[in-house]
C-alpha positions as CSV (number, residue, x, y, z in Angstrom):
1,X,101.9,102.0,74.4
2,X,101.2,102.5,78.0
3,X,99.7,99.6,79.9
4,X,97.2,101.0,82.4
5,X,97.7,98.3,84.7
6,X,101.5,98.6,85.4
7,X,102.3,101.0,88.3
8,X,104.1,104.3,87.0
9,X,106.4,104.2,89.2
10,X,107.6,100.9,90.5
11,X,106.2,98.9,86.9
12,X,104.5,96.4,89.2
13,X,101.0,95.5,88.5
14,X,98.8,97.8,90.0
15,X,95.5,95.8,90.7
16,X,93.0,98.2,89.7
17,X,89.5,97.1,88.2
18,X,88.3,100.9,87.5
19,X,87.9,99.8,84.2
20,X,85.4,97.2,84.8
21,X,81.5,98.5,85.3
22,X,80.2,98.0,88.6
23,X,83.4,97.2,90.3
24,X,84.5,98.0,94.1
25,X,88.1,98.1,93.2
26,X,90.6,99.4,96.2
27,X,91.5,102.4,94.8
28,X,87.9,104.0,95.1
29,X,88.7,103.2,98.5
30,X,92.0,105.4,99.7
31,X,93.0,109.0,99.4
32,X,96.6,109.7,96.5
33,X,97.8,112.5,97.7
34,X,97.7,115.5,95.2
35,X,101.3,116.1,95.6
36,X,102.2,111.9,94.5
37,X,99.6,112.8,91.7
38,X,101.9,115.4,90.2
39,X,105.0,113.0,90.4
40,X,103.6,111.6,87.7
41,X,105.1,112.0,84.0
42,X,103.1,113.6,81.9
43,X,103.2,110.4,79.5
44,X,101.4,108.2,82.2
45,X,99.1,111.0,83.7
46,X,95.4,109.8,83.5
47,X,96.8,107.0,81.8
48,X,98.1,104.6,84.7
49,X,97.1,103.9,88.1
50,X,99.1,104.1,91.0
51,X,99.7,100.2,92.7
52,X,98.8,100.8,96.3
53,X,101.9,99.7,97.6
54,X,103.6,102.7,96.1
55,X,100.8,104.6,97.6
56,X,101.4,103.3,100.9
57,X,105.1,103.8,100.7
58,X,104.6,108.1,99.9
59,X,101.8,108.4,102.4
60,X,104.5,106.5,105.3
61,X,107.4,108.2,104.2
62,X,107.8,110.3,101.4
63,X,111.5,110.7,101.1
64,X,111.8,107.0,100.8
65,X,109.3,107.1,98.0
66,X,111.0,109.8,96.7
67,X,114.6,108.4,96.6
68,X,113.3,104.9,95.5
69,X,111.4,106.1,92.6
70,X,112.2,109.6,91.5
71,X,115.9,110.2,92.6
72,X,117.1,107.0,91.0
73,X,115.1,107.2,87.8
74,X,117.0,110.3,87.0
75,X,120.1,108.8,88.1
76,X,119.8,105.7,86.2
């Protein structure tokens, strides 16, 4: 079972109140890139959000995100 509040990539909470009505939660608030969007596995697409560190990290420096959480899942 996928827990939407555990980032897909680095399994930290997330901190995202979408599901609650009326909320002002942070991610209505910044811009995921399309192309961090499609790094997600299709088992967590629409399913999980995206913590906003994780964000951060891609939108500073991709490769970094990249070889944190893409690169070494496959190698591990």
């Amino acid at each position: 079972m996928i827990d939407s509040k555990i980032c897909p990539f680095c399994k930290k909470t997330n901190g995202c109140q979408a599901d609650i009505p009326n909320n002002d939660c942070w991610c209505n608030h910044i811009k995921v890139p399309l192309e961090l969007r499609e790094l997600i596995t299709e088992e967590f697409r629409m399913k999980a959000c995206i913590c906003r560190e994780c964000i951060e990290l891609f939108i500073k420096d991709r490769n970094c995100f990249i070889d944190k959480y893409i690169i070494n899942k496959i190698i591990n």
